[in-house]
C-alpha positions as CSV (number, residue, x, y, z in Angstrom):
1,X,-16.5,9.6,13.2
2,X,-17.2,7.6,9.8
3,X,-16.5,3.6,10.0
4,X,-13.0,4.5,7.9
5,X,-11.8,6.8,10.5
6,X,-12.9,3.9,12.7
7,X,-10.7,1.6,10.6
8,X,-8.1,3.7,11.0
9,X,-7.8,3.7,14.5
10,X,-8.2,0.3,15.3
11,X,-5.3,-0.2,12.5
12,X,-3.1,1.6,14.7
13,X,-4.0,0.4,18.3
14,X,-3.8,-3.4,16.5
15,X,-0.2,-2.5,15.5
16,X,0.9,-1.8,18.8
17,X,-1.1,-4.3,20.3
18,X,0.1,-7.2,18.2
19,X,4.2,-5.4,18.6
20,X,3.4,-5.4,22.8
21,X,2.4,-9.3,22.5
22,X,5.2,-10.6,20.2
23,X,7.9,-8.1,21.9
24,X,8.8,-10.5,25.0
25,X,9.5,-13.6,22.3
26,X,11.7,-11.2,20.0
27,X,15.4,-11.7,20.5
28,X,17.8,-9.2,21.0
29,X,18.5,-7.9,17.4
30,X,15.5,-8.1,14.6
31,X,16.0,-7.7,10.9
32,X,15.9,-3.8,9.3
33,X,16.9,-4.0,6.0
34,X,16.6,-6.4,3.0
35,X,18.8,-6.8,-0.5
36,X,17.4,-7.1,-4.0
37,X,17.6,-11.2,-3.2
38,X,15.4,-10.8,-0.3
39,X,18.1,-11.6,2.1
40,X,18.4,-10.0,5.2
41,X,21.7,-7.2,5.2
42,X,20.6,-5.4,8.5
43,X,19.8,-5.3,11.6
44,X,18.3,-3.3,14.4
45,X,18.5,-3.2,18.2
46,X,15.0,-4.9,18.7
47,X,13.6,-1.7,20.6
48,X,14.1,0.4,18.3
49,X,13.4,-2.2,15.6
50,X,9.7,-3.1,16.3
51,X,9.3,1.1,17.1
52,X,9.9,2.7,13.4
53,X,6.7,1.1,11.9
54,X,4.7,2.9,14.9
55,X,6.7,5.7,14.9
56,X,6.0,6.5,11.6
57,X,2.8,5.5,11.2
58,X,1.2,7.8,14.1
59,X,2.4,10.9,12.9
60,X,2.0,10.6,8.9
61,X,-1.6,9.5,9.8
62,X,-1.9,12.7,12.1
63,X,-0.3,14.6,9.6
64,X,-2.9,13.2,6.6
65,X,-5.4,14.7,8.9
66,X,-4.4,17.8,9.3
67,X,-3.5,18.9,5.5
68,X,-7.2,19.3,5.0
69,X,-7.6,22.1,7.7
70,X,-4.3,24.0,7.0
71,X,-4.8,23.8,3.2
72,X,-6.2,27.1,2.0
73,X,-8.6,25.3,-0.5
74,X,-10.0,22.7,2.4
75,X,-13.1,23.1,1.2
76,X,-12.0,21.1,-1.9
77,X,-11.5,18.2,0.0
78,X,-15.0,17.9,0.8
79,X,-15.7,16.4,-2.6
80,X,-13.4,13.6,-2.6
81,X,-13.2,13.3,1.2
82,X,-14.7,9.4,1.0
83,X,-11.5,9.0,-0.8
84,X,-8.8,10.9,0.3
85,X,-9.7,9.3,4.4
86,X,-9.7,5.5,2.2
87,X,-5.9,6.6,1.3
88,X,-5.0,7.2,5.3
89,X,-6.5,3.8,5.9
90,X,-5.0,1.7,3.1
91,X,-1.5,3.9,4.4
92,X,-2.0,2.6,7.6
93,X,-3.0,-0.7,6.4
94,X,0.4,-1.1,4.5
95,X,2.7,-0.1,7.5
96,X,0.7,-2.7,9.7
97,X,1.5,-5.1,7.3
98,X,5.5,-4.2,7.1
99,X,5.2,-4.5,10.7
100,X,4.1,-7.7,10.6
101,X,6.8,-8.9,8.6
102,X,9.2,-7.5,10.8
103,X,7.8,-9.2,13.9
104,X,7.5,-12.6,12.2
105,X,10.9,-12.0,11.1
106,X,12.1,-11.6,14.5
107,X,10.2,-14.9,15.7
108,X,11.6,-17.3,13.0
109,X,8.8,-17.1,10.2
110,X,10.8,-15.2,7.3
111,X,8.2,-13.6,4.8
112,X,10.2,-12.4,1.3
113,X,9.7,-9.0,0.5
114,X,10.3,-9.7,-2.5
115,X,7.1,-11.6,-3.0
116,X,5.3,-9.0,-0.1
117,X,6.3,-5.5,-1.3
118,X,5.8,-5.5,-4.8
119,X,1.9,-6.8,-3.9
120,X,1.5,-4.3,-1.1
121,X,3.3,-1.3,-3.2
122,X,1.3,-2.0,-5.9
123,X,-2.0,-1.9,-4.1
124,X,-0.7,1.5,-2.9
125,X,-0.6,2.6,-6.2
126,X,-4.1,1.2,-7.5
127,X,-5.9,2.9,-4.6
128,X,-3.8,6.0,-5.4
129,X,-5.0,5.6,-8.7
130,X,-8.6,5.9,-7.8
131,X,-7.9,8.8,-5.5
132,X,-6.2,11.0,-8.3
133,X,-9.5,10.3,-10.3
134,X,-11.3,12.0,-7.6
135,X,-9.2,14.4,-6.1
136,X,-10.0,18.5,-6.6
137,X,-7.4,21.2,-6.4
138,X,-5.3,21.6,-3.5
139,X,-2.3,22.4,-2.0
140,X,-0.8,18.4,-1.2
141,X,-2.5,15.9,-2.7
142,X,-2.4,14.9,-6.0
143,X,0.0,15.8,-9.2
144,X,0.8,19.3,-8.2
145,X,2.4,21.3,-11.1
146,X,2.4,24.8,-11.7
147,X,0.2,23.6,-14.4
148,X,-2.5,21.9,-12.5
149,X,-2.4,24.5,-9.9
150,X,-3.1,27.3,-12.6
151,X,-5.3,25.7,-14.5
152,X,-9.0,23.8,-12.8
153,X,-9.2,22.1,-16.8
154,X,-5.7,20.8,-16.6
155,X,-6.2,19.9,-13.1
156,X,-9.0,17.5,-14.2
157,X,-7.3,16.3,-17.3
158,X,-4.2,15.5,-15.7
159,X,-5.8,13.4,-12.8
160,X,-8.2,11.5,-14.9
161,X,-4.8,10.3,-17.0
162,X,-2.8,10.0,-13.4
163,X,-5.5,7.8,-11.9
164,X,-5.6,5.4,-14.6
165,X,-1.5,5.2,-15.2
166,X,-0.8,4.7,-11.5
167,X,-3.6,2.1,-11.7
168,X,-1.0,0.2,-14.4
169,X,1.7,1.4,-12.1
170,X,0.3,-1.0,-9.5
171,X,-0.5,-4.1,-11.8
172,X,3.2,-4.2,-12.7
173,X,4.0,-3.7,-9.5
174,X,2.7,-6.1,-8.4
175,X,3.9,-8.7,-11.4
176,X,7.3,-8.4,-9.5
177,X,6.8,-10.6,-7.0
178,X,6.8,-13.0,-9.9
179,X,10.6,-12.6,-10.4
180,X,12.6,-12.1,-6.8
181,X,15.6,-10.3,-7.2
182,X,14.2,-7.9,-10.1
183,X,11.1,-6.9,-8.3
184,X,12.5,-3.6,-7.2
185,X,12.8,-2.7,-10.5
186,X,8.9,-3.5,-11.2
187,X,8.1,-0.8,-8.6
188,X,10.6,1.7,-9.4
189,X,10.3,2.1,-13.0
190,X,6.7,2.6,-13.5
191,X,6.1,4.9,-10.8
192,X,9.0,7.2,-11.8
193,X,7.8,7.0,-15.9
194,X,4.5,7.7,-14.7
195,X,5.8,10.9,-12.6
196,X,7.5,12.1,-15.5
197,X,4.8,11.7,-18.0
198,X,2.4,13.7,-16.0
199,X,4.7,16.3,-15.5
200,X,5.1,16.5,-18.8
201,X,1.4,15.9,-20.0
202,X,0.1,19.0,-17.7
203,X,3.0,21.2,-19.2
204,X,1.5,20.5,-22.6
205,X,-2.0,20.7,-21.7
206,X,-1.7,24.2,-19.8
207,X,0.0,25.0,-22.8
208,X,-2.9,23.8,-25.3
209,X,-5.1,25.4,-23.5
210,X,-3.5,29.0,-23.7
211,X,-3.2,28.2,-27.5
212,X,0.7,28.4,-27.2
213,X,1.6,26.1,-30.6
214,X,3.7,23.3,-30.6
């Protein structure tokens, strides 16, 4: 097992380590849900509160690790694996952190998300940005258009642009936590422009590269 998987793992048994610890301090109901002001508007039964961070976390990691073997073009993955396995651990590395903000939350040490989120979101998006630079044709990772999947030239093309505009993605992101209640907006907007631009960018690149004009 590499020292990421490694990573990985003790990610995950340090989440439910540190949610076993702070559970017996935690009162009866803990914070689930935040406004744009950072204020808290929800709250959970504090069982089931601490247990969505694991609960999700355990299976989309399991999940990560199995796309490679179902994929029909696994052997793809070999190439970027060093990258694709980083992506699981930075994944697991941003839950851990939410959970952490939930616990402290529930023990009387209110973190913002608003200043949190918008740093760990946007540190999502620069990894993913490297990752896309890497990644080869597959079936689930990566900007998958009918034009990247037909085409190994637009594939390439397509990513190289990707990985460097989620990369910007993520800076802005992360300039959100400079200004509270509009630091949603920092996250959303870039990532959805970005989506559309790429879906648009491998439509006209499949098409330059069948000589279609225009």
């Amino acid at each position: 097992m590499t020292p990421v998987r490694y990573g990985i793992l003790l990610l995950v048994v340090l989440t439910l380590a540190v949610t076993i610890l702070a559970y017996p301090a935690l009162p009866d109901r803990i914070p689930s849900h935040w406004n744009a002001a950072g204020e808290v508007d929800g709250y959970l039964p504090t069982p089931w509160g601490v247990l969505i961070v694991p609960l999700l976390m355990i299976p989309f990691a399991a999940l990560l690790f199995l796309l490679p073997r179902i994929d029909p073009l696994k052997a793809n993955y070999r190439k970027f694996r060093p990258y694709y396995d980083g992506f699981i651990l930075v994944f697991v590395a941003y839950l851990f952190v939410i959970q952490l903000q939930i616990l402290l939350w529930g023990l009387g040490y209110p973190v913002s998300p608003n200043l949190l989120y918008p740093v760990l979101i946007g540190g999502l998006f620069i990894y993913l940005g490297f990752m896309l630079e890497h990644a080869e044709q597959n079936w689930f990772v990566g900007i998958r258009t009918p034009w990247t999947l037909s085409s190994e030239r637009v594939w390439k093309k397509t990513h190289a642009r990707g990985g460097t505009l989620f990369k910007v993605a993520g800076i802005v992101s992360m300039a959100g936590a400079l200004f509270g209640p509009y630091a949603l907006w920092f996250i959303l907007v870039p990532v959805l422009a970005v989506s559309v631009y790429l879906v648009v960018y491998s439509y006209l690149e499949f098409r330059r590269e069948k000589g279609v004009p225009g």
